[in-house]
C-alpha positions in Angstrom: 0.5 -2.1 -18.7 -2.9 -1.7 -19.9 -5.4 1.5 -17.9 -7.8 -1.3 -16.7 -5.5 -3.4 -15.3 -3.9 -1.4 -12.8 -7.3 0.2 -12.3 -8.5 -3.2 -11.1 -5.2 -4.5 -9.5 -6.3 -1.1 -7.3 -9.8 -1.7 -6.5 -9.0 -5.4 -5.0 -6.5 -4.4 -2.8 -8.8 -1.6 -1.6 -11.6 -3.6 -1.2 -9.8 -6.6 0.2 -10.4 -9.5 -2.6 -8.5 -12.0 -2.9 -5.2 -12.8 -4.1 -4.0 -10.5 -6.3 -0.7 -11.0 -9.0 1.9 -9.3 -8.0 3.3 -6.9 -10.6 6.7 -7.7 -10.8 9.0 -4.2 -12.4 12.9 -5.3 -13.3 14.6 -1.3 -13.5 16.8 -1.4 -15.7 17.1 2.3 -14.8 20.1 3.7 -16.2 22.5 0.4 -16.3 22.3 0.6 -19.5 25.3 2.9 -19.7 24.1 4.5 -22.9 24.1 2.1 -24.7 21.5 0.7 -26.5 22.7 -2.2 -27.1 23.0 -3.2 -23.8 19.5 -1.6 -23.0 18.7 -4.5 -25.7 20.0 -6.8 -23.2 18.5 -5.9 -20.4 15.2 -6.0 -22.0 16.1 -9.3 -22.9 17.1 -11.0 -19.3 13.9 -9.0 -17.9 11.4 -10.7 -20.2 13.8 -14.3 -19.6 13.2 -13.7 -16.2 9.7 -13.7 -16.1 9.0 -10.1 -15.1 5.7 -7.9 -16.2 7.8 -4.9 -17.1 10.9 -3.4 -17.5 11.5 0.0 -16.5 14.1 2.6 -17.3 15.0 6.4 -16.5 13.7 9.3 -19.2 15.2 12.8 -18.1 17.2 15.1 -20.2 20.5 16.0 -17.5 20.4 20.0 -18.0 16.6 19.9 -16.6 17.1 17.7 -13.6 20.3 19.3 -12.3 22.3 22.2 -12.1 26.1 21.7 -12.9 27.0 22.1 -9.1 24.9 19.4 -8.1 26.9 16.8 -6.2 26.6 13.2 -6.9 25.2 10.7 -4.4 27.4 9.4 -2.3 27.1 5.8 -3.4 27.1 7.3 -7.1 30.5 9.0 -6.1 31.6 5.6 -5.3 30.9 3.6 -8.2 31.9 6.6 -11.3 34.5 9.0 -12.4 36.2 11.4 -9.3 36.2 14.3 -11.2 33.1 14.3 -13.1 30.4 16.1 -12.1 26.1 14.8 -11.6 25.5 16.9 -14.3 28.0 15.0 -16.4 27.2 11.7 -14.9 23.8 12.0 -16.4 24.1 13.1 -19.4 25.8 10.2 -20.3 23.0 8.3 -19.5 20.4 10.3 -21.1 18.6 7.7 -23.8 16.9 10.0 -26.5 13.1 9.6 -28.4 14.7 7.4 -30.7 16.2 4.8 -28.4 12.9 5.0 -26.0 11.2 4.1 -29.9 13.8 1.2 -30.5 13.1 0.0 -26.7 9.5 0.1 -27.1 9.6 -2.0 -30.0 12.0 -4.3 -28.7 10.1 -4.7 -25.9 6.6 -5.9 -27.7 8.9 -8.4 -29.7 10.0 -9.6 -26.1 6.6 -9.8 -25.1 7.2 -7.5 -22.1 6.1 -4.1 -20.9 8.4 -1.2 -21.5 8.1 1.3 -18.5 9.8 4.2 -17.6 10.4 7.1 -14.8 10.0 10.9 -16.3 11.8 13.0 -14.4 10.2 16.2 -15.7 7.7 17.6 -16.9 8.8 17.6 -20.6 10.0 13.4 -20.3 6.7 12.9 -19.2 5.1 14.4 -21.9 7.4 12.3 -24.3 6.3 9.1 -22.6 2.6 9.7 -23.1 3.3 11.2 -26.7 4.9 7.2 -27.0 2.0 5.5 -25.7 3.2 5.1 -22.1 -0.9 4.5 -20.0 0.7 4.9 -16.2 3.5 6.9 -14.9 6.1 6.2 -12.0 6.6 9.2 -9.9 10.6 9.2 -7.8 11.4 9.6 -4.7 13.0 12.5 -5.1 9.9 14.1 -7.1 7.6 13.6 -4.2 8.2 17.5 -3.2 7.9 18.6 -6.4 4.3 20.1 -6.7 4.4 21.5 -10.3 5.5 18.0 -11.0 3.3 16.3 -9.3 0.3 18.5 -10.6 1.4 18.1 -14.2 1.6 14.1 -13.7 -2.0 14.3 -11.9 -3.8 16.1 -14.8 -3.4 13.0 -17.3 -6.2 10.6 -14.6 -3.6 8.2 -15.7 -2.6 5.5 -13.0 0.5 6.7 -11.0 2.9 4.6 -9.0 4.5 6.6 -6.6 8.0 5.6 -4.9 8.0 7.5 -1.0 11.9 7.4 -0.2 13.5 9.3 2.1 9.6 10.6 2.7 7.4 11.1 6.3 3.8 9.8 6.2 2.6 13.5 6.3 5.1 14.5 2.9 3.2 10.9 1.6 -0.3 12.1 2.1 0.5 15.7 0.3 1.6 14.2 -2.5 -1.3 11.7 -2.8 -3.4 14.7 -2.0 -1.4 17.2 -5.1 -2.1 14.1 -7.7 -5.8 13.5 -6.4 -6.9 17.2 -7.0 -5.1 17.6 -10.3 -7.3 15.2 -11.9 -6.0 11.5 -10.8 -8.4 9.2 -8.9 -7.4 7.8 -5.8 -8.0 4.6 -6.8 -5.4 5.1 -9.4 -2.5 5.9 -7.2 -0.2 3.0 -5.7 2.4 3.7 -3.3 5.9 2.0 -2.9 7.7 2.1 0.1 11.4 2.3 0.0 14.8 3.5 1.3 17.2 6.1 -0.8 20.3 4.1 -0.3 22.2 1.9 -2.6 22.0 -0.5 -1.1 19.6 -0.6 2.2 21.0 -1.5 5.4 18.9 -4.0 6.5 18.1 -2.3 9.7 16.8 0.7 8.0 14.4 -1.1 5.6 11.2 -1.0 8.0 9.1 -3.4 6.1 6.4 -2.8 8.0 5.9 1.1 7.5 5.1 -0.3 3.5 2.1 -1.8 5.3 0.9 1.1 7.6 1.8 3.8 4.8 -1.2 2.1 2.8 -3.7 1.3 5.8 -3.3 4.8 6.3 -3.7 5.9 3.0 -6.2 3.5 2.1 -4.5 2.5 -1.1 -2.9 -0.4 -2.7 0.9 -0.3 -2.0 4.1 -2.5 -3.0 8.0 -2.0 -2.6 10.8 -1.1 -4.2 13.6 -2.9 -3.2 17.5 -1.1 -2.9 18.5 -3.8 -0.6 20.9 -6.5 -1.9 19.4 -9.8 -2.5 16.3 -11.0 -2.6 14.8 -11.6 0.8 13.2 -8.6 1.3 11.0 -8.3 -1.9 9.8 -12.0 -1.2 8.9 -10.7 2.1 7.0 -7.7 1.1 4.9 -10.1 -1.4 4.2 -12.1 1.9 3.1 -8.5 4.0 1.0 -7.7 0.7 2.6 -6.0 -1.5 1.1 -5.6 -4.9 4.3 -4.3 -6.9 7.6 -5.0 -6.3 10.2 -3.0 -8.2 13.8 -4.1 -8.6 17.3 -2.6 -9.8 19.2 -5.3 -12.3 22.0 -5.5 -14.3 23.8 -7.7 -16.2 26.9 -7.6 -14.1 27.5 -5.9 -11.3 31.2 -5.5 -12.5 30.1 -3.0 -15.1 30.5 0.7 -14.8 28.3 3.0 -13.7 26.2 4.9 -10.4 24.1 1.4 -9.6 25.4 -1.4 -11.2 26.8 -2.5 -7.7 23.0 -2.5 -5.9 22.1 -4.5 -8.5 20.5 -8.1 -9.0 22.7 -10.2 -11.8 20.1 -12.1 -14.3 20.2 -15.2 -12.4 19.4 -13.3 -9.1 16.0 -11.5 -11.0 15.1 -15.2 -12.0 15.4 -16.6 -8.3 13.4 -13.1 -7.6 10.8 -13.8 -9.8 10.3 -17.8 -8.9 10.3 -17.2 -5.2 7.5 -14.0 -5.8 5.3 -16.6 -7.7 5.9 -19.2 -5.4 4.9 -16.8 -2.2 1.7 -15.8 -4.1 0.6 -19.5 -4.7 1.5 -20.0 -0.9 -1.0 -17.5 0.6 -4.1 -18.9 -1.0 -7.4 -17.4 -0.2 -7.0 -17.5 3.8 -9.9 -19.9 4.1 -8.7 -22.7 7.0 -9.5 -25.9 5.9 -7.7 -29.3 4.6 -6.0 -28.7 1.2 -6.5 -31.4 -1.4 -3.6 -32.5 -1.4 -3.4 -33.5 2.1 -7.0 -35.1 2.4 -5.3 -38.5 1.2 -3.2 -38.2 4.2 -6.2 -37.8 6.8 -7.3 -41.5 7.3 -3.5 -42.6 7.7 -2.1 -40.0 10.2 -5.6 -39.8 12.1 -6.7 -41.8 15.0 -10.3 -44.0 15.6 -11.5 -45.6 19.2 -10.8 -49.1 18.9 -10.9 -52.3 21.6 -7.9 -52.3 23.7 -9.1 -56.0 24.9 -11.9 -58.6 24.0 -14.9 -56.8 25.0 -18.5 -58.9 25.2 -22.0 -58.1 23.6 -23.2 -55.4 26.7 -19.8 -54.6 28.8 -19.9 -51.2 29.0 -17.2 -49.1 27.1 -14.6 -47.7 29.8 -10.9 -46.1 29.6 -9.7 -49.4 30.5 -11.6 -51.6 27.9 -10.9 -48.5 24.7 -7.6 -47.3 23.3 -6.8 -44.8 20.4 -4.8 -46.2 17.4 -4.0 -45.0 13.7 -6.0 -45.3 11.4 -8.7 -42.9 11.4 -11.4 -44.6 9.5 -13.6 -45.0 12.4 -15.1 -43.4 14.9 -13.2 -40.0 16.1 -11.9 -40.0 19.3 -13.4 -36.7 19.8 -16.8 -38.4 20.5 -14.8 -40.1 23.5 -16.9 -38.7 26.4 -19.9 -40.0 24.4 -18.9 -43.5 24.1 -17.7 -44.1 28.0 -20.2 -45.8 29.6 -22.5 -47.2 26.7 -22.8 -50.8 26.1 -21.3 -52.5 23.8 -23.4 -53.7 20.9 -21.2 -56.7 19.6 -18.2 -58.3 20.4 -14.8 -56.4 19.5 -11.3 -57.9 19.4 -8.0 -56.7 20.3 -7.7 -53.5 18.1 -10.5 -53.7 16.5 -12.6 -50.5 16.0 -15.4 -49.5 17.9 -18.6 -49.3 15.6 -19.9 -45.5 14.6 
């Protein structure tokens, strides 16, 4: 994604404009098994599906844990018994030369590659590949060297808060501010660390507080299963929605299972732009395509018997009828009691 863009995606929602188009990120994450043919693949349903980006995981396993890290549960789940995070990882460690391929893959597809850097040193590879934002974790939001090193580049930063209180939010905001990154820059995306989200522990509506409070644009990434609750961030505002997808949830691996199918990111992507087309510019007034409909289900003041030249007009001599091409029964009160000015038949209606 180009500087500008999220620069002015930013300054809209900030300054309340109007609608804005919501960036749409299919992760990919590591369901690629490493592979990269299957990254291939995943690139490919992404860009099918109609999403802005798709993002995966950069991190080299011997910097992000130590070998007596324990798994997730939900990763213990879904791998090997007996194999350890460490080892988990590093089988899904894609090197410079795959991000390379992935990149280039990815302009052929006419889709933006993205990815998370989970140090210091994958972040540094990602800029040295042309990457122009950065996605910031959940579980990086503590991490202040991090944070700092991410903040000196000014780039624009999207920052996922799981498993984070408002106060741990506005320190991180604070860390990448003061290294050198402008507010204006810095999205946040609410979410919950569990694969997948309970429904009752989603609390949609802490997305929308975090970012009153903050006074930045913000968006969700979505761990739930299905597709309801994205949609329904779109509709509360959200400005980025970020999804885990796969291209069966019968494959292998730590997230495969809270994972959309390709058919699932499709519906995803069709309800999002279909939300965004419904919340229009929140000006009330008759849309065009219902102003055809306006003389038809409206009502005028007509006769409701043969009134003479001069009888004045009363409730027993008017009556309201479909359609409403004449004179709107909201100037009722007006009417009562003035004489008529010509003779009016049965039904017929009452002269403006």
């Amino acid at each position: 994604m180009r500087l500008e863009r999220l620069r002015t995606r930013n300054m809209v929602a900030i300054n309340g404009g109007g609608s804005v188009r919501t960036l749409i990120i299919a992760e990919a994450g590591v369901n690629h098994n490493g592979d990269i043919d299957l990254a291939r693949q995943l690139v490919d349903f992404a860009s099918q599906a109609g999403a802005d980006m798709v993002k995966f995981q950069t991190f080299k396993a011997n910097r992000l844990v130590t070998p007596t890290a324990h798994k997730a549960h939900y990763q213990a789940l879904s791998t090997d018994e007996g194999e350890t995070q460490l080892q988990m990882l590093r089988r899904l460690e894609l090197t410079h030369e795959m991000h390379a391929e992935l990149i280039a893959h990815c302009a052929k597809r006419e889709i933006t590659f993205f990815s998370t850097g989970f140090d210091t040193e994958s972040v540094d590879m990602l800029v040295g590949l042309g990457l122009e934002s950065f996605k910031v974790p959940s579980g990086e939001i503590t991490n202040l060297p991090y944070l700092r090193h991410v903040g000196s580049y000014g780039k624009p930063v999207i920052l996922s808060t799981g498993m984070s209180t408002l106060e741990e939010v506005v320190a991180a905001v604070d860390v990448l501010n003061c290294a050198g990154t402008q507010r204006k820059d810095i999205t946040v995306l609410h979410c919950s660390t569990e694969y997948p989200t309970p429904m009752a522990d989603v609390n949609l509506r802490a997305m929308v507080s975090m970012g009153q409070a903050l006074g930045l644009q913000y968006g969700y990434s979505d761990h739930t299963a299905g597709i309801e609750v994205a949609i329904a961030a779109v509709a509360l505002g959200a400005c980025i929605i970020e999804k885990h997808f796969t291209l069966s949830r019968d494959l292998p691996g730590p997230d495969h299972k809270a994972s959309l199918e390709p058919n699932e990111l499709c519906a995803m992507v069709s309800a999002i732009r279909n939300i965004e087309a419904a919340m229009g510019d929140g000006i009330k007034r008759p849309c065009s395509s219902e102003m055809k409909n306006m003389a038809v289900a409206r009502k005028s003041i007509v006769a409701a018997r043969l009134i003479q030249p001069g009888e004045l007009f009363s409730q027993d001599n008017l009556a309201v009828k479909r359609p409403g091409t004449g004179l709107s029964p909201m100037t009722w009160d007006a009417l009562i009691g003035q004489p008529a000015n010509r003779v009016y038949a049965v039904d017929e209606l009452i002269d403006p």
